[in-house]
N, CA, C and O of each residue as an XYZ file, in Angstrom:
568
protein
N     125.179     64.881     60.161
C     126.127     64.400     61.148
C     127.381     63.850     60.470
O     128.478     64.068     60.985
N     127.266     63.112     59.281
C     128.098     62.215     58.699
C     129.306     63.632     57.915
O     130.522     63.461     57.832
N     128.674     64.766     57.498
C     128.934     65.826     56.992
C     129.983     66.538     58.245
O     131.038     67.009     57.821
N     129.753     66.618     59.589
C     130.578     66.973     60.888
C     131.872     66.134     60.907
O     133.014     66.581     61.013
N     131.473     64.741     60.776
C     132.700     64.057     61.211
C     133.479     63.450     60.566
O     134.323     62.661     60.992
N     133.172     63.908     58.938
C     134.152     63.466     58.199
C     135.647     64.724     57.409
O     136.513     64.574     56.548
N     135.224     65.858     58.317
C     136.489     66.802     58.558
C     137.136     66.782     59.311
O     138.356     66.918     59.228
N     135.969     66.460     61.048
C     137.174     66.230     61.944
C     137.896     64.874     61.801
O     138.970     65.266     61.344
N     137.956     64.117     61.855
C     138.508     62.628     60.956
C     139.756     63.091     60.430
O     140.877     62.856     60.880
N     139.377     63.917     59.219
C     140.981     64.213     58.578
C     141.841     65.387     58.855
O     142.954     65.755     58.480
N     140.954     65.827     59.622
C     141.356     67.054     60.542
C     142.357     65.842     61.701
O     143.463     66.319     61.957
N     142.226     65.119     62.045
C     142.574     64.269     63.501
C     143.827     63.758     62.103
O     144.988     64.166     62.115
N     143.493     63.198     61.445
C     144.658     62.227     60.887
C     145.794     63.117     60.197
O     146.730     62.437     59.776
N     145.891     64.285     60.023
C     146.673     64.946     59.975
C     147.696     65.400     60.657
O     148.838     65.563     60.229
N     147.190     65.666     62.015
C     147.945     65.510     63.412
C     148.654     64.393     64.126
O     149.335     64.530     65.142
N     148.363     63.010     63.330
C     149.141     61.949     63.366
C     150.586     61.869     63.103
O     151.123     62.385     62.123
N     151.244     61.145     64.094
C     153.141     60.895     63.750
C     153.283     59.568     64.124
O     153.380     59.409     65.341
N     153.330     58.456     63.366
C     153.835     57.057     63.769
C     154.688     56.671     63.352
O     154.967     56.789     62.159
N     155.585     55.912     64.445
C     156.958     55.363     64.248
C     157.460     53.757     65.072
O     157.179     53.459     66.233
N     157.972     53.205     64.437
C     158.362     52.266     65.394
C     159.600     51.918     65.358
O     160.439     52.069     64.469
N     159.681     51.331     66.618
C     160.969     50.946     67.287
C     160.769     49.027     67.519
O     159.716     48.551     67.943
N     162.098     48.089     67.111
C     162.155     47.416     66.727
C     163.771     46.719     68.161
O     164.994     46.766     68.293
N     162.705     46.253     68.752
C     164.665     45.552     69.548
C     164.325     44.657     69.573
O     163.262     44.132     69.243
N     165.611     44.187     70.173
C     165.459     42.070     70.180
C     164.211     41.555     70.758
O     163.801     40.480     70.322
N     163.483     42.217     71.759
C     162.446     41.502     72.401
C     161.267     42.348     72.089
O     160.214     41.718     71.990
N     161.207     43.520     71.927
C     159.934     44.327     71.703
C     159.731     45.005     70.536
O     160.620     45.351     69.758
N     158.708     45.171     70.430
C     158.181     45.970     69.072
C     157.180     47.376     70.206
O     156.279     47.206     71.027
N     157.933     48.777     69.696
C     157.348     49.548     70.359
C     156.516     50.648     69.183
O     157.090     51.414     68.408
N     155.504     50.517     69.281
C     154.744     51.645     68.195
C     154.482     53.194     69.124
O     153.767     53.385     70.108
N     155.172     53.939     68.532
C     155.340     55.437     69.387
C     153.823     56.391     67.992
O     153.828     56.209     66.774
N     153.145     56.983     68.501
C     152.265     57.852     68.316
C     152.002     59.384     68.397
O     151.496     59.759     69.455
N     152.203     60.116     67.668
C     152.311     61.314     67.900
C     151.088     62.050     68.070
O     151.153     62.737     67.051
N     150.265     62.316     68.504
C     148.999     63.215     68.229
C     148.597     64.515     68.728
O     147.633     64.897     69.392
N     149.775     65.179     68.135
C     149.473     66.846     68.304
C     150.133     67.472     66.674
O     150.777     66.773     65.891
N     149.825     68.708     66.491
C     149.856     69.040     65.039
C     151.318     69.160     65.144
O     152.083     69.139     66.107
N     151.525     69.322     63.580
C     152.905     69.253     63.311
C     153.421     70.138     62.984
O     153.122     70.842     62.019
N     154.793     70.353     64.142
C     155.324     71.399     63.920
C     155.207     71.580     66.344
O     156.028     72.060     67.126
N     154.141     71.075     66.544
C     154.186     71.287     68.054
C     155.656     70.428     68.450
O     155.962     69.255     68.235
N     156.466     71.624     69.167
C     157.310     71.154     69.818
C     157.858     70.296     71.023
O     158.842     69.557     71.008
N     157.085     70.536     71.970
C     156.804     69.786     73.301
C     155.354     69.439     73.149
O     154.391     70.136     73.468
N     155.358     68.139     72.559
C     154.185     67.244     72.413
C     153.869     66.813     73.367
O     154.672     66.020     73.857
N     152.549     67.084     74.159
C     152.205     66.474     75.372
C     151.054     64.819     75.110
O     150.723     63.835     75.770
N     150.802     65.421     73.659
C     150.053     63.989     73.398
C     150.477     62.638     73.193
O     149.491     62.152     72.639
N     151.204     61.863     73.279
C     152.015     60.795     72.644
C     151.396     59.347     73.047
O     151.063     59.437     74.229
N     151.194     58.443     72.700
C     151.043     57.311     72.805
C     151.544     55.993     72.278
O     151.431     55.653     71.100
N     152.168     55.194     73.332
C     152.863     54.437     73.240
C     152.274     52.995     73.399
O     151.407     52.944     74.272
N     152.592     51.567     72.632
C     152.127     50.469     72.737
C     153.712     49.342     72.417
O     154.500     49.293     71.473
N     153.648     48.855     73.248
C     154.645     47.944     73.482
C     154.414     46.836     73.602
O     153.771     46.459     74.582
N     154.901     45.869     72.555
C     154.721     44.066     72.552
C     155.440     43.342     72.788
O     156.338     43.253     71.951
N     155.514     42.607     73.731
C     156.747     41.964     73.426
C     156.238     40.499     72.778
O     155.241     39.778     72.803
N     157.991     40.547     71.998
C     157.924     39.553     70.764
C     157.735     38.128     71.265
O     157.031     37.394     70.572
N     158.347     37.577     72.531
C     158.460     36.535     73.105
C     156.777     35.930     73.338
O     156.100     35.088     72.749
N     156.561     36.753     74.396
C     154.630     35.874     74.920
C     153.779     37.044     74.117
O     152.598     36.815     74.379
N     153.853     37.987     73.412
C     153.175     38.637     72.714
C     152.268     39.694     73.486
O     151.365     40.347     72.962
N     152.685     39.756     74.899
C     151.952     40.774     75.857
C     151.976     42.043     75.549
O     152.867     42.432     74.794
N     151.175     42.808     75.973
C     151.307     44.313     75.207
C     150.852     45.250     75.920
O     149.655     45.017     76.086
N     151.267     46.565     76.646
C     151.110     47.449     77.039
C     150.546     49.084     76.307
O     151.151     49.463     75.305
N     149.582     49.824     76.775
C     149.566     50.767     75.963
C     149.329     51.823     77.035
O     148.506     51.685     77.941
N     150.162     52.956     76.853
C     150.635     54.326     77.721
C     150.407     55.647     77.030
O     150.265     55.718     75.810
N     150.371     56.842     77.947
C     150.167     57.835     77.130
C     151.355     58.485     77.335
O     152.126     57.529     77.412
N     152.098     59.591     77.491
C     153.147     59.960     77.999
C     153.265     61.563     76.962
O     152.257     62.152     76.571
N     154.739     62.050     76.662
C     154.936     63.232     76.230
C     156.318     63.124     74.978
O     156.608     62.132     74.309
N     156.838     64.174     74.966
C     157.582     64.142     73.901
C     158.630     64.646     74.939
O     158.073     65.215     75.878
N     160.350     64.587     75.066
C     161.020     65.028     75.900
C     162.254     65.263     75.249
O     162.795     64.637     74.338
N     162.660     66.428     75.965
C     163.366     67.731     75.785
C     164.168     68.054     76.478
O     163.850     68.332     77.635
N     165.498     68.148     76.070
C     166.660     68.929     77.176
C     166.062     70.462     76.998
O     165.386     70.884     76.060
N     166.562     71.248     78.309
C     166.104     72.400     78.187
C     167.230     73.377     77.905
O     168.339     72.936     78.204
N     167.200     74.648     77.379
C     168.124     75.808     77.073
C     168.871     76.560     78.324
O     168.504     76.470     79.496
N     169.701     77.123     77.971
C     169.905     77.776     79.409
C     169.315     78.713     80.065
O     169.663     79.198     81.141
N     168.111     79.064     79.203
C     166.988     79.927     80.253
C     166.140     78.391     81.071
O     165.145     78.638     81.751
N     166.435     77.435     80.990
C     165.562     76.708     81.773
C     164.191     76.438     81.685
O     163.546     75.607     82.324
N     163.677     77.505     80.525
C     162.244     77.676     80.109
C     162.089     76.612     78.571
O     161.221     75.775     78.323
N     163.463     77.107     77.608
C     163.037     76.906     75.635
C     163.568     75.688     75.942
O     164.586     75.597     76.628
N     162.772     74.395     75.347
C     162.905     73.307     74.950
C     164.303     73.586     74.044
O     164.671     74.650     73.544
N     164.884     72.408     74.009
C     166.254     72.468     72.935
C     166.489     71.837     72.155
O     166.164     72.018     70.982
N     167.441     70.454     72.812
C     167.308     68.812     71.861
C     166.318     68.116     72.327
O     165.947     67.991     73.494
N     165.750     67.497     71.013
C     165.040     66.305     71.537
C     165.446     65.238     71.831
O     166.409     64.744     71.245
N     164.684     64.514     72.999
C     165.734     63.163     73.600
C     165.151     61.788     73.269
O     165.656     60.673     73.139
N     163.746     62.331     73.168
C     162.907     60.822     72.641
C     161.487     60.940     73.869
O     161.354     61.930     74.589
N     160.808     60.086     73.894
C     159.459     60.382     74.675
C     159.619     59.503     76.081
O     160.474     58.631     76.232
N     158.915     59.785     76.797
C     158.573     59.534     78.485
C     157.453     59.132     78.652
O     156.630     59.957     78.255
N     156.840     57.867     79.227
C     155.832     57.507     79.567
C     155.535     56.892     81.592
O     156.350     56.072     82.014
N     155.105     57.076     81.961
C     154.172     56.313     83.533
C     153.539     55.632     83.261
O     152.635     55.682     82.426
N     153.958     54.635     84.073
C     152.858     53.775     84.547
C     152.622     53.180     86.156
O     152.700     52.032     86.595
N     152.375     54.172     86.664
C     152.522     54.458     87.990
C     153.718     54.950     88.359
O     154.200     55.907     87.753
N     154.337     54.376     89.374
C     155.978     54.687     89.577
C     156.951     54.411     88.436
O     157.992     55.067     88.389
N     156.669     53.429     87.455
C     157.528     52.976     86.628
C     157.657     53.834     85.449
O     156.671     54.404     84.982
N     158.743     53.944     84.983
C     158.997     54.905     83.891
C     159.797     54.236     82.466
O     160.879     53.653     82.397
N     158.719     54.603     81.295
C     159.416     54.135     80.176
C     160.295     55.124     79.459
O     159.723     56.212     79.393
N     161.217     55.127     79.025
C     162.102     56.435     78.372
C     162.639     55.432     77.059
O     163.316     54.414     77.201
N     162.087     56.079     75.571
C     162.320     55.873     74.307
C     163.098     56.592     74.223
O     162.710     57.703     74.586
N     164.169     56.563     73.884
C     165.366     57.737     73.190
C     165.165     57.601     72.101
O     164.677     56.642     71.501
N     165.745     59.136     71.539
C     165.894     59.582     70.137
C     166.941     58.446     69.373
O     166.583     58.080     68.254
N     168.005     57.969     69.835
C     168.843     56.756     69.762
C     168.351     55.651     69.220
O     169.087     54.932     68.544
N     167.017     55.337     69.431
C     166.985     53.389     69.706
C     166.748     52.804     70.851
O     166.184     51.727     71.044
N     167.423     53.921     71.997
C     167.209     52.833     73.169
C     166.056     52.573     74.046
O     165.394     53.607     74.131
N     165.713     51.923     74.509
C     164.307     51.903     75.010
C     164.721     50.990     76.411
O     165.292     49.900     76.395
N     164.231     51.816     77.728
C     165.026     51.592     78.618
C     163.392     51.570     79.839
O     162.481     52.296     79.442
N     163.212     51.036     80.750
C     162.295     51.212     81.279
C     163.036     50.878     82.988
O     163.753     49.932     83.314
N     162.518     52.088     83.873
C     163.114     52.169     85.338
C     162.005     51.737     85.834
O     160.953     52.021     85.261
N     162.010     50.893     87.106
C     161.185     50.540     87.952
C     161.548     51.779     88.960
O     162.462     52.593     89.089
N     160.227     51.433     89.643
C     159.939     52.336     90.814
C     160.916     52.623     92.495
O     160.644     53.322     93.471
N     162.142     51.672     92.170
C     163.094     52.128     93.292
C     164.269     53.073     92.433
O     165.162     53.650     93.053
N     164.174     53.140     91.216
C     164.971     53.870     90.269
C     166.063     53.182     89.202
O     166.823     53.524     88.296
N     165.655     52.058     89.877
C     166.747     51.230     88.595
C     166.526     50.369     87.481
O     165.829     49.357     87.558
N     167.168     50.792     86.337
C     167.083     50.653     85.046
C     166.714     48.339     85.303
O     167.498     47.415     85.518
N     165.196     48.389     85.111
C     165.184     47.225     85.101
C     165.060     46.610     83.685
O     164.719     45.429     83.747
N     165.236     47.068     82.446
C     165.475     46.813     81.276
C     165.900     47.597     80.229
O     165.335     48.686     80.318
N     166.672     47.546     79.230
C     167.222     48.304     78.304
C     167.935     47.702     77.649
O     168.925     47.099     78.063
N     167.416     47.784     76.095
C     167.476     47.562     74.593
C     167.456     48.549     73.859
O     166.748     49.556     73.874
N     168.453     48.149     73.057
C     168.862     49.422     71.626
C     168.120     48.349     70.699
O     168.311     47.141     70.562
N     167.194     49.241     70.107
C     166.462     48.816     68.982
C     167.039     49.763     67.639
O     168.172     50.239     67.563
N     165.999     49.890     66.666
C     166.237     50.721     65.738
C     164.799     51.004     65.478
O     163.848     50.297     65.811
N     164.766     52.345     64.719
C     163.689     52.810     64.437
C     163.256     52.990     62.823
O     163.924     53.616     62.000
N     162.019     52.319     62.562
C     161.462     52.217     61.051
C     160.796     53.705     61.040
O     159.856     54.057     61.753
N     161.409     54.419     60.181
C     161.020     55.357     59.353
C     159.797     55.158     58.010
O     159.041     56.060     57.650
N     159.827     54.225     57.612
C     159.215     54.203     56.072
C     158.288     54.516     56.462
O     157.793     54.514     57.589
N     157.774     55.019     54.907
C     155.989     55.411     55.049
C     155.653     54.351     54.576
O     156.426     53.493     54.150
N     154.592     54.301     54.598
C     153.076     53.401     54.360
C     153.043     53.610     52.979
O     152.972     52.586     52.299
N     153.081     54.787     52.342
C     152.505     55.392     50.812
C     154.010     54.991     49.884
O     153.844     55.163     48.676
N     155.095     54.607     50.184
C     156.507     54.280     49.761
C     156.125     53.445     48.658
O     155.195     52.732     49.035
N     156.490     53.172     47.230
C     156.580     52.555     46.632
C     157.273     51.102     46.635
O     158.424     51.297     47.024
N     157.061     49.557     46.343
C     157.907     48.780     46.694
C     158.548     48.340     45.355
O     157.973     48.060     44.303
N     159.873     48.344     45.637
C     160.334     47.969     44.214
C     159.686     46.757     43.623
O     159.006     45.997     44.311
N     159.863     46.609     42.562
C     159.679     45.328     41.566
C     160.764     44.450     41.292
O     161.633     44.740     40.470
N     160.751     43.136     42.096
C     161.913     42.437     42.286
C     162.022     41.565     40.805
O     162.928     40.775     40.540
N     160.970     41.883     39.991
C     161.976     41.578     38.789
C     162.376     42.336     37.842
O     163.054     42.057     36.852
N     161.782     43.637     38.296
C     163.137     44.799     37.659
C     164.393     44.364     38.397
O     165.362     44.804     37.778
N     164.747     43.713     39.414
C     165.667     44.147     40.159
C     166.596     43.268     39.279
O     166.195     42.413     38.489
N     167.928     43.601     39.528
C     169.030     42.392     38.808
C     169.454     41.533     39.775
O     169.612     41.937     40.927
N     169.732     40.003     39.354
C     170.784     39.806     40.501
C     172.196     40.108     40.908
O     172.961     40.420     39.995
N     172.680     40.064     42.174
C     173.685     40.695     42.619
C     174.629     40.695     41.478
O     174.113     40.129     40.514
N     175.814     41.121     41.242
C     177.321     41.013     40.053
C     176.428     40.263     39.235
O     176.916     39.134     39.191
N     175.104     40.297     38.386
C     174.866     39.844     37.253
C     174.105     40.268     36.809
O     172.953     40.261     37.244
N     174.642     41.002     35.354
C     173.999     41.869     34.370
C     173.921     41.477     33.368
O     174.674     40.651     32.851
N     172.540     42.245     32.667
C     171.965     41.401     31.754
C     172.655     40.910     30.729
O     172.286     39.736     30.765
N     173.312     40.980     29.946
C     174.680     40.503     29.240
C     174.900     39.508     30.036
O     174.604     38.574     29.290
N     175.225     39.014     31.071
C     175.873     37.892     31.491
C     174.625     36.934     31.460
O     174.822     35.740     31.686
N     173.326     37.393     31.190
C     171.892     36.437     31.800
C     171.936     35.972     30.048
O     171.750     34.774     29.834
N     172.189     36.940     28.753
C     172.286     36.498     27.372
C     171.158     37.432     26.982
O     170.596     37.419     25.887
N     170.898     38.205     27.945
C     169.830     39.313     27.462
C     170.676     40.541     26.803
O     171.892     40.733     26.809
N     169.884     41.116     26.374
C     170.599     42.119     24.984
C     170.440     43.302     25.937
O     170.778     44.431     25.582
């Protein structure tokens, strides 16, 4: 058994895309889970905290797409779409993270920014690092 589920495991974590988004009040962790390279991702999952009372929401939603002028080929990507009932969260490709209530109006929206880094990134060594306009000659180092 242990022999079954330790392919699908890295079979599953391969198909992983995580990213987050960072605004004044929320921390949004966006989830990708369809293989890579799928264009109109229908898998996506979204978890949203906010920074203030630390409440947190978690949604499933899609990946979203302006369409071509056949109306059919996906084109630009715009950022992902989530429900939660009537209410609609929309992450843009941008930063912005905008959420409509259910009579249609934009009842919140923040430009965040989005953390790229990996996990596996090396962190510099802050005492390789120099300080700012001072080089080693000026510290009496050779």
């Amino acid at each position: 058994m242990k022999l079954i589920l330790l392919p699908l495991l890295l079979l599953a974590s391969a198909f992983t895309s995580a990213q987050q988004l960072d605004t004044p009040n929320y921390k949004v962790e966006i989830q990708q889970l369809c293989p890579e390279g799928e264009v109109q991702c229908q898998n996506v999952s979204y978890k949203g905290t906010s920074k203030i009372s630390g409440a947190s929401i978690e949604l499933k939603g899609s990946a979203w797409h302006s369409l071509c002028a056949d109306g059919v080929t996906p084109c630009r990507f715009l950022g992902y779409q989530f429900n939660n009932g009537r209410i609609r969260y929309l992450v843009f490709d941008s930063g912005l993270l905008q959420v409509i209530g259910s009579s249609g109006k934009v009842v919140l929206e923040e430009q965040g920014v989005w953390d790229y880094q990996q996990q596996d990134e090396p962190t510099p060594d802050p005492q390789s690092q120099s300080t700012s306009g001072t080089t080693p000659e000026a510290k009496g180092q050779p």
